[in-house]
Structures are given as C-alpha cells and as structure tokens.
C-alpha positions in Angstrom: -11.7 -14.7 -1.3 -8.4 -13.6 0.4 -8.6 -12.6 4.6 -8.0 -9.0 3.6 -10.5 -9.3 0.6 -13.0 -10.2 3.1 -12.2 -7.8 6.1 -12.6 -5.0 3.3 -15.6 -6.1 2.9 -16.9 -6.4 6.3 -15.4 -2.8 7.3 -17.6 -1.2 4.4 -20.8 -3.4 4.8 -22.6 -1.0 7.8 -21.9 1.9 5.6 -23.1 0.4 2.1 -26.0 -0.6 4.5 -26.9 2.4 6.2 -26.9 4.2 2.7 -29.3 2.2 1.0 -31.9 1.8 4.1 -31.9 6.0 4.0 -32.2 5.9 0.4 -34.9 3.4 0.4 -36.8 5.6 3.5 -36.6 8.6 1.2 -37.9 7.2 -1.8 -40.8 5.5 -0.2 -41.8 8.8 1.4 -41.9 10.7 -2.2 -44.1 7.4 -3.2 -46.3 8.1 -0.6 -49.9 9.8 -1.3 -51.0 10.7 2.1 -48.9 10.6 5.1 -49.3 9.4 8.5 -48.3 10.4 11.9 -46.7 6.5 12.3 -45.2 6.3 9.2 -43.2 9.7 9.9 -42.2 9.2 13.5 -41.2 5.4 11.7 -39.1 7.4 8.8 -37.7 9.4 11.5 -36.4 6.4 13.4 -35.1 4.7 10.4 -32.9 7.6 9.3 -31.4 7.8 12.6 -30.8 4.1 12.7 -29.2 4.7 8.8 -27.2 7.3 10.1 -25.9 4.9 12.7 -24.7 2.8 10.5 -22.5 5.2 8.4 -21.0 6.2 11.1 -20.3 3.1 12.8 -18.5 2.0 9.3 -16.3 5.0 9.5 -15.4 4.3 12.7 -14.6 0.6 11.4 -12.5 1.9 8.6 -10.4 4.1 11.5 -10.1 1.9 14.2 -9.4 -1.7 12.9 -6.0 -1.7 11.1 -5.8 -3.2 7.6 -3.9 -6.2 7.1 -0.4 -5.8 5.4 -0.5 -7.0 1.9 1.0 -10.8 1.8 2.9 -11.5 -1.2 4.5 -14.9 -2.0 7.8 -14.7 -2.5 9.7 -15.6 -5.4 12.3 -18.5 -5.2 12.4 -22.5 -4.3 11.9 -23.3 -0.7 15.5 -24.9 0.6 17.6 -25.5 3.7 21.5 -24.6 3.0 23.5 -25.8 6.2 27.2 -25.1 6.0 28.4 -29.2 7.0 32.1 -28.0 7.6 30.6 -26.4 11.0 30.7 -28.1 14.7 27.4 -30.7 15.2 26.6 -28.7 18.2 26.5 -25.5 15.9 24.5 -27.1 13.4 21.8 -28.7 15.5 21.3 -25.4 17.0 21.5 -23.2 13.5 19.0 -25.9 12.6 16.6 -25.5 16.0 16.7 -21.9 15.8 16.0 -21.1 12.5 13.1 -23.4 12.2 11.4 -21.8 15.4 11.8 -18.6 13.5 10.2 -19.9 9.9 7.3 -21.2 12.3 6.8 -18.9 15.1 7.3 -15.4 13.4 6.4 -14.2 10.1 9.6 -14.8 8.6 10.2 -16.3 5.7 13.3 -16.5 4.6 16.6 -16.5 6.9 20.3 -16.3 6.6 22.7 -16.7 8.7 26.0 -14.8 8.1 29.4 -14.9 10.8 32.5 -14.0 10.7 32.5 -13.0 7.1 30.9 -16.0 5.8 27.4 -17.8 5.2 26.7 -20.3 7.4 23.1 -21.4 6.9 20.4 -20.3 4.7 16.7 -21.7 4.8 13.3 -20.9 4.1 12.8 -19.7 0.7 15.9 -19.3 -1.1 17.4 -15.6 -2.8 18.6 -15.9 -6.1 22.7 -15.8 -4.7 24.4 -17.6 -1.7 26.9 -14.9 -1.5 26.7 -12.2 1.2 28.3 -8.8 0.7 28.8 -6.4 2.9 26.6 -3.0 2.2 26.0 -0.2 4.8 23.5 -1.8 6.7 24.5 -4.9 7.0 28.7 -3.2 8.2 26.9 -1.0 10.2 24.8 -3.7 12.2 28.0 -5.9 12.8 29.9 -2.6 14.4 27.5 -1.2 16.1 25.9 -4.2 17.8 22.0 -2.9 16.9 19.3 -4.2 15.1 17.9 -2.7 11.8 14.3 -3.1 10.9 13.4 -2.1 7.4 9.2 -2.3 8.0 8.8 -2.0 4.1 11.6 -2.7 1.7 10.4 -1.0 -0.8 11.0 2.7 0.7 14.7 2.0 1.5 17.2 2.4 -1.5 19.4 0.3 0.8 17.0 -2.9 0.0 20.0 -4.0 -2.9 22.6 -4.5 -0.5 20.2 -7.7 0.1 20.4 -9.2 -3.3 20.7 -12.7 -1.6 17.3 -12.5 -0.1 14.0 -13.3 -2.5 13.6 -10.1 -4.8 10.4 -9.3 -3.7 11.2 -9.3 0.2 9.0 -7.3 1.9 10.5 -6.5 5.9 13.9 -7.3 7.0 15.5 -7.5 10.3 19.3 -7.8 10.2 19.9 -8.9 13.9 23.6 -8.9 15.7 24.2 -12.5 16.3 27.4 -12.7 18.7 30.5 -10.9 18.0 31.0 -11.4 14.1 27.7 -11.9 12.9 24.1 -11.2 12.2 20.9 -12.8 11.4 18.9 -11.8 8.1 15.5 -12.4 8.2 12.7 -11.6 5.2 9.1 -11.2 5.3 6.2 -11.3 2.6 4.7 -8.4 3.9 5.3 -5.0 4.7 5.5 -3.7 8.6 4.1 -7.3 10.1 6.9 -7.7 12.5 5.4 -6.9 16.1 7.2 -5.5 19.0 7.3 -9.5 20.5 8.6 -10.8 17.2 11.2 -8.6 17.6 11.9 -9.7 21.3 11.9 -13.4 20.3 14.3 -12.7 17.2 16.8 -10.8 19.3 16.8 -13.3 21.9 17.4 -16.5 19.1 20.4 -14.6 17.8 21.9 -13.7 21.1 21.8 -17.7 22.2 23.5 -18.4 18.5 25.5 -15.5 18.9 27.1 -16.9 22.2 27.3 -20.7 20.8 29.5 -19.3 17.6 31.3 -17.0 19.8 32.6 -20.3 21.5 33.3 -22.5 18.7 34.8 -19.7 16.9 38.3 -21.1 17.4 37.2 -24.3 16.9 37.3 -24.6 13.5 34.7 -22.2 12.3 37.2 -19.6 10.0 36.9 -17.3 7.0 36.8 -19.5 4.1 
C-alpha cells in the first residue's frame, strides 16, 4: 500500500470507528428486554466517547495536509553534460545538479545559458532543445524566479516540451546573467519555502562561475 494510501486510511479510521461503536450501542439497547441504571449511564458514556471519535477524525481530515500525488515520470534516467564546456564548469554543473536530484524533490533538471543547453540530468524530456517561450524570456529579463506549483493549471506548461510530459512543478530559476535553471517535479505543489532557498542559492553560485568563464570559451553554438 502506497504512503498516501495508508495516511487515508489512518485519517478516516477514528471516524469509521466512532460510527460503528454508536451503532453497535444503539442496537444493543433496542435488544435489550429490561434496562438498568449501569447499563444506561454505560450507553451514555459510550456515545460520548463515539462522538469523540467522529470528531477527532474530522479534525484529522482538516488539520493534517494530504500528501501531493507522486507520479513517476515518463522518460529514461540520463546525465547530458555539454564536454565543449571549461572542467571547472563542468565539475561544478555536475556537483550542483546532483545535490539538487538528491536533496530536493526534483527530478529532472536542465541547465540552459546563454542561449544554449549546457547540461541536462535526471530523467530525461523527450527533446534536448530549449526554446524560448514567455516564461522562460521573461525569467531571463527579469532576473525572478517562476514557480508553477502544478503544471497542469498553466497553459504555459508547453513552452517546456523538453521536460518529461507528465512534469508535475517547475521552478525556472535565473542562473547568472544569461541563464536559468529548469527544474521538474513528480508531484504537484511539493516544493517548500527551503527548497526554494537552497535552489536559488545553487543557481546564483553557477550563475557566477558561468558569468566568469563566459568569455572563455563558453559561446552560442
């Protein structure tokens, strides 16, 4: 059974529970020939105790937050490191995006500068091309970061054909002066405040690293 399977469960159990004791109080009572002063003041207790239970299940299903449905995205796990680039960029491309993969809920990266790909990794979209839509143009002029918490309410998810189709958050992070960092998750609105903290400072570091090289060799193709 799946995590979220089972904390469905768990949320629901008081209240599945506190319905059948009440039911089972009720029908005993109606059984019951002759009744005594115990066995009421014991009815009495148990619906309270039933009652208890319902409510402490709602209160579950309002105060714990449901976990965001995990998908498993489609495409081949792969590592796509442009070997034109500096070593020092590359070891560093390398470092950074495999803290991300392993320290974030991101699953699939690219990393796009100065109007080309330079690395791709995780699990792999179905193009290595990167063109330029409206969010992608307006993150590179703007310097800001765009979080789309659930891909599937944006129309503006097909500029990002050359992440896995079935993506479900993005961050498209400002990475230096030319670039940003594209990064896909397989589910909706898990990126937390902190994620976002640790993802903005990874791109500013390999922001400022390209930003130094970028006359060293590292060109539009």
């Amino acid at each position: 059974m799946a995590r979220s399977d089972v904390n469905t469960v768990l949320r629901r159990l008081p209240i599945a529970t506190g319905i059948l004791g009440s039911s089972l109080l009720i029908i005993n009572r109606f059984l019951t020939p002759a009744l005594t002063d115990s066995q009421a003041r014991s009815d009495v207790m148990g619906i309270i105790l039933s009652a208890l239970l319902v409510l402490t299940g709602l209160l579950w299903q309002r105060v714990q937050p449901r976990s965001p449905d995990v998908v498993e995205l489609s495409g081949e796990e792969g590592f796509e490191l442009n070997d034109d680039l500096p070593e020092a960029v590359q070891v560093e491309l390398a470092w950074a995006s495999h803290l991300l993969l392993t320290n974030t809920v991101t699953r699939s990266l690219v990393a796009y500068y100065d109007g080309r790909v330079l690395m791709r990794r995780g699990v792999l979209g179905p193009t290595g091309d990167v063109t330029q839509g409206v969010i992608l143009k307006r993150v590179l002029e703007k310097g800001k970061a765009v979080y789309l918490v659930d891909m599937k309410l944006y129309p503006g998810r097909v500029e990002f054909d050359y992440l896995p189709d079935n993506t479900q958050g993005l961050i498209c992070q400002p990475m230096g002066e030319k670039g940003a960092l594209i990064l896909g998750a397989n589910a909706p609105r898990s990126y937390t405040k902190q994620d976002e903290n640790w993802i903005e400072g990874i791109a500013d570091k390999l922001g400022n690293t390209l930003d130094q090289h970028r006359l060293e060799g590292i060109q539009p193709a």
